[in-house]
N, CA, C and O of each residue as an XYZ file, in Angstrom:
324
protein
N     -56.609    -23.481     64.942
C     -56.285    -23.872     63.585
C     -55.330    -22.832     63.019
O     -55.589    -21.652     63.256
N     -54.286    -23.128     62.319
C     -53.315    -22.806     61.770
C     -54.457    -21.821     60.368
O     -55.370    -22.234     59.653
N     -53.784    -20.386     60.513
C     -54.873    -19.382     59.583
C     -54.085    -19.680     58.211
O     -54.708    -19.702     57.149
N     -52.829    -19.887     58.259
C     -52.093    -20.369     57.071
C     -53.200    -21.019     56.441
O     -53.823    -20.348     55.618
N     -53.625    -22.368     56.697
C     -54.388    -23.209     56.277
C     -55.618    -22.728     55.717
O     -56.046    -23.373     54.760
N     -56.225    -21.815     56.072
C     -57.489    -21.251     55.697
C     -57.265    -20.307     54.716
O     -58.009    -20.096     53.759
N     -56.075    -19.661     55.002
C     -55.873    -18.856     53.922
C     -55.643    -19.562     52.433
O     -56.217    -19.321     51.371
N     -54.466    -20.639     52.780
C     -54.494    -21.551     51.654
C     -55.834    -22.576     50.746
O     -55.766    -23.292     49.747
N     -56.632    -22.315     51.392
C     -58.068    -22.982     51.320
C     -59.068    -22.300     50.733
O     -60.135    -22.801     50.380
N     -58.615    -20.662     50.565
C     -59.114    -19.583     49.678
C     -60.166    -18.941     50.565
O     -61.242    -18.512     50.148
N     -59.805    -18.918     51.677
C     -60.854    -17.926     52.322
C     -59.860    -16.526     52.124
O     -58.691    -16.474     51.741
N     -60.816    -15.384     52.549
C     -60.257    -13.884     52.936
C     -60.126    -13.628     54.154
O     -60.579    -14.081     55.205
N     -59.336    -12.714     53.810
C     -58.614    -12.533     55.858
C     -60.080    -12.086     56.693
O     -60.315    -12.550     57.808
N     -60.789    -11.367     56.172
C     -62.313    -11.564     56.821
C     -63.116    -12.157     57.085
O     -63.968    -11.797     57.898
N     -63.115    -13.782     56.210
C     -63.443    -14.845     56.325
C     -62.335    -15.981     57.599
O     -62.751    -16.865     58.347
N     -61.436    -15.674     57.482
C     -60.452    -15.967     58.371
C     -60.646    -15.595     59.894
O     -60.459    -16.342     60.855
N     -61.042    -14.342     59.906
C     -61.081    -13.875     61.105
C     -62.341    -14.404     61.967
O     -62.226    -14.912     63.082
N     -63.699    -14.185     61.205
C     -64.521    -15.098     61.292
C     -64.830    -16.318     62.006
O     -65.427    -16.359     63.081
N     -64.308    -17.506     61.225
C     -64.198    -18.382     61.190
C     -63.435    -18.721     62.514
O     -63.939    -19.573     63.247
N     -62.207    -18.096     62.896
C     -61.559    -18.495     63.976
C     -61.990    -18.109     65.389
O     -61.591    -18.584     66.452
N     -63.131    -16.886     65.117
C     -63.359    -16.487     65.987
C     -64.165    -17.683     66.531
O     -63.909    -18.327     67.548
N     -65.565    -17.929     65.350
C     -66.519    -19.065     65.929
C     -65.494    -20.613     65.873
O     -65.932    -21.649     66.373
N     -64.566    -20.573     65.419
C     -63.738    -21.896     66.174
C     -63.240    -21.764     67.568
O     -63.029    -22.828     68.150
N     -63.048    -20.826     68.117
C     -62.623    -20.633     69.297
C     -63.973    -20.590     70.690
O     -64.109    -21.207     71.746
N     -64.807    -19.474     69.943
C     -65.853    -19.403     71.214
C     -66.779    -19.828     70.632
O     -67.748    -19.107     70.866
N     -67.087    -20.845     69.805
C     -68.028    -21.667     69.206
C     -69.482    -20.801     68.939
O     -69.363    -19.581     69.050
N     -70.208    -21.078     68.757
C     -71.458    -20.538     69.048
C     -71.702    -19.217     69.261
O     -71.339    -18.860     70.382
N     -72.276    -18.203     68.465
C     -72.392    -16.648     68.848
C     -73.529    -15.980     68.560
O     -74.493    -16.674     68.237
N     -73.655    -14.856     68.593
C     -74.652    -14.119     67.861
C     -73.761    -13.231     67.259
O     -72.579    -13.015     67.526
N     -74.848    -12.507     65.989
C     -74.067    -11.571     65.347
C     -72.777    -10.837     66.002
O     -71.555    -10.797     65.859
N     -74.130    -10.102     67.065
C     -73.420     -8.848     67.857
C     -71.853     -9.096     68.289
O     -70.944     -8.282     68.131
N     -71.714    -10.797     69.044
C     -70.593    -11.126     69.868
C     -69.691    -11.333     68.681
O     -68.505    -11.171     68.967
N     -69.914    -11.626     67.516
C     -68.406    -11.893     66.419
C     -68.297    -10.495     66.137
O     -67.159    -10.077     65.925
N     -69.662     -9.337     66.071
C     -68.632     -8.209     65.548
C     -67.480     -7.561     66.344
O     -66.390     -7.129     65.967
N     -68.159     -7.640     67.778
C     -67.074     -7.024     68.898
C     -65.712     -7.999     68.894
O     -64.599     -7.505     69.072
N     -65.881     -9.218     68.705
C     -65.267    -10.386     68.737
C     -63.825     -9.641     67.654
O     -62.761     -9.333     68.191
N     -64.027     -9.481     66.342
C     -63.577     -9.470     65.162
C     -63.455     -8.155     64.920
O     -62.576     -7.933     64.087
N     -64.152     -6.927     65.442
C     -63.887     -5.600     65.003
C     -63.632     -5.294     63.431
O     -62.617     -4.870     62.880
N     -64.769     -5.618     62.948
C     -64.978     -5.944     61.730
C     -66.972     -5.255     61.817
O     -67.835     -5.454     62.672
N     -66.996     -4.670     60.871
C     -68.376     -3.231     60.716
C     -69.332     -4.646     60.538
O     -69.160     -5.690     59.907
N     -70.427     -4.136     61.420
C     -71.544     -5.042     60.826
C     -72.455     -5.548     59.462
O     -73.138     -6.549     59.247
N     -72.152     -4.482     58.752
C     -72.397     -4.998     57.512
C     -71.415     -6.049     56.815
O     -71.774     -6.850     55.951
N     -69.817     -5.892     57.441
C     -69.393     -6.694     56.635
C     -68.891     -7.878     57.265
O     -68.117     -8.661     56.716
N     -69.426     -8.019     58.640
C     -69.545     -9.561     59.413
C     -70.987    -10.200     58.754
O     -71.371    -11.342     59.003
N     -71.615     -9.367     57.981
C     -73.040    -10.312     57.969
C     -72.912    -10.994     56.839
O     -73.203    -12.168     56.614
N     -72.203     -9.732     55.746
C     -71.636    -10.681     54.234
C     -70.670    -11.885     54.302
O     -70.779    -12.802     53.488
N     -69.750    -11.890     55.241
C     -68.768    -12.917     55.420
C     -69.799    -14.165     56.184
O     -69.625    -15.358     55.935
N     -70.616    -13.789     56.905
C     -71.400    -15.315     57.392
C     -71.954    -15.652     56.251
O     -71.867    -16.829     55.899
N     -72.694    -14.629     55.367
C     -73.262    -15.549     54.037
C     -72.383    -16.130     53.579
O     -72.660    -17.240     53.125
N     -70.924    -15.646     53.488
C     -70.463    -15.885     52.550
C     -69.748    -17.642     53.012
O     -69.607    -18.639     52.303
N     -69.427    -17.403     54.491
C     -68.966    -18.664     54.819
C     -70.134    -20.144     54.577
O     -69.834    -21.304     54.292
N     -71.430    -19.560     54.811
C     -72.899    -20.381     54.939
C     -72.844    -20.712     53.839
O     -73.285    -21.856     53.731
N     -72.360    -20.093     52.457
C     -73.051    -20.397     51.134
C     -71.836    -21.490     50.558
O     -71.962    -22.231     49.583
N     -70.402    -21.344     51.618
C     -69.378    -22.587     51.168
C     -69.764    -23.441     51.859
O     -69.305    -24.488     51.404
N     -70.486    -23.676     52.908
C     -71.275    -24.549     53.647
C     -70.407    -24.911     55.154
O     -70.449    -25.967     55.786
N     -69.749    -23.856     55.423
C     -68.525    -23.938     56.758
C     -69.337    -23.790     57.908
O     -69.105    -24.461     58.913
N     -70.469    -22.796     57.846
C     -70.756    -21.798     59.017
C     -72.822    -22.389     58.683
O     -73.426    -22.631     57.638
N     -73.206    -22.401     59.966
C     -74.727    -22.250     59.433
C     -75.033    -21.243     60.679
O     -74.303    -20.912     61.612
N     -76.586    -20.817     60.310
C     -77.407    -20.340     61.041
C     -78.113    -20.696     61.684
O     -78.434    -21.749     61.133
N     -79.045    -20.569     63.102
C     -79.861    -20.916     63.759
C     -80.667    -20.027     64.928
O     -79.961    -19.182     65.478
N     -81.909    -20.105     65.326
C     -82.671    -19.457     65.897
C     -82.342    -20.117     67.749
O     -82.399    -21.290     68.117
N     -82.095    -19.187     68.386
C     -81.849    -19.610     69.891
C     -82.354    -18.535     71.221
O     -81.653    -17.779     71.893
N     -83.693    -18.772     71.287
C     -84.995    -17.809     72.196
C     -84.669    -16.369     71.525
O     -84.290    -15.307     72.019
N     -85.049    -16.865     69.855
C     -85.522    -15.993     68.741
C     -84.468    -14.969     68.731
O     -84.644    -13.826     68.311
N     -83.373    -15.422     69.208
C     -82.153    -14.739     68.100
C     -81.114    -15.660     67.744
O     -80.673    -16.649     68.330
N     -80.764    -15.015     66.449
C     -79.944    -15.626     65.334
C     -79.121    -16.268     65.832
O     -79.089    -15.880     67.001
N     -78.474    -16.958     65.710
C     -77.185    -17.932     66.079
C     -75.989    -18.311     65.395
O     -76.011    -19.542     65.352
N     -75.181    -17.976     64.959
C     -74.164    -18.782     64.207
C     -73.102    -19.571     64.980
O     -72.666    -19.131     66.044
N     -72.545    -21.094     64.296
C     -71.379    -21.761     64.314
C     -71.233    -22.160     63.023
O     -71.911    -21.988     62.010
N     -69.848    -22.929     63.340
C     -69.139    -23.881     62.348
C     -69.955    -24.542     62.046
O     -70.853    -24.752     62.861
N     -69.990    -25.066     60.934
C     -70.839    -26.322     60.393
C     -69.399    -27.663     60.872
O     -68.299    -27.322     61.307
N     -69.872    -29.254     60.613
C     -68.714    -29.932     61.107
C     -67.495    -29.751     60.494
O     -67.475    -29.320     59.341
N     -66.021    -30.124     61.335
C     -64.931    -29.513     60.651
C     -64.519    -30.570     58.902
O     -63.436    -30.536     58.318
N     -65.327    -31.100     58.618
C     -65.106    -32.440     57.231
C     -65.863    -31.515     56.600
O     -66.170    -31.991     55.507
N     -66.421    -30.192     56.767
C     -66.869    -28.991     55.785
C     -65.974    -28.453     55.262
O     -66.073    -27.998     54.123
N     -64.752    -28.371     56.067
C     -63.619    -27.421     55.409
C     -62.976    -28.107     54.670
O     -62.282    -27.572     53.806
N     -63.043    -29.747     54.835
C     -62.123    -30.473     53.507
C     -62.517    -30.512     52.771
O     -61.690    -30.289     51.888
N     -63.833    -30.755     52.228
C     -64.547    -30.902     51.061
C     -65.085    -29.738     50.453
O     -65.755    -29.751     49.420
N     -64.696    -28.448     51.298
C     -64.604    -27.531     50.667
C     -63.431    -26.886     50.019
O     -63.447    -25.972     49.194
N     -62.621    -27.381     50.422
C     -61.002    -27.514     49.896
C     -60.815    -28.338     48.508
O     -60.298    -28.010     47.440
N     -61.218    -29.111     48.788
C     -61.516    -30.475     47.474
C     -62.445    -29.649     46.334
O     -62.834    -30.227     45.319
């Protein structure tokens, strides 16, 4: 996905980075987006809230650790809207 677009959509380049990461290798745990993104763990954990609370990104439990992806991509239009 074109980051233009996301940027224009009002995310932050931390939210950006994010986001493309779990668009690319779908599915992660914390640990793999921070190495992923080189971005401090405290502030990969605020950007998943922050993506979860626009409703882009959710959470999930997978043999009791955390999980994040994309929520479906008709999240990012209607979060645009």
């Amino acid at each position: 996905m074109d980051k233009e677009v996301l940027k224009q959509a009002g995310l932050t380049e931390g939210e950006i980075h994010v986001y493309d990461f779990l668009l690319h290798e779908g599915e992660s745990t914390a640990g793999e987006i921070i190495k992923g993104v080189d971005l401090k763990r405290g502030t990969v954990y605020n950007i998943l809230r922050s993506l979860a609370a626009k409703g882009l990104t959710e959470q999930f439990e997978k043999n009791k650790v955390s999980h994040f992806r994309l929520d479906h991509p008709s999240k990012l239009k209607e979060y645009v809207q």
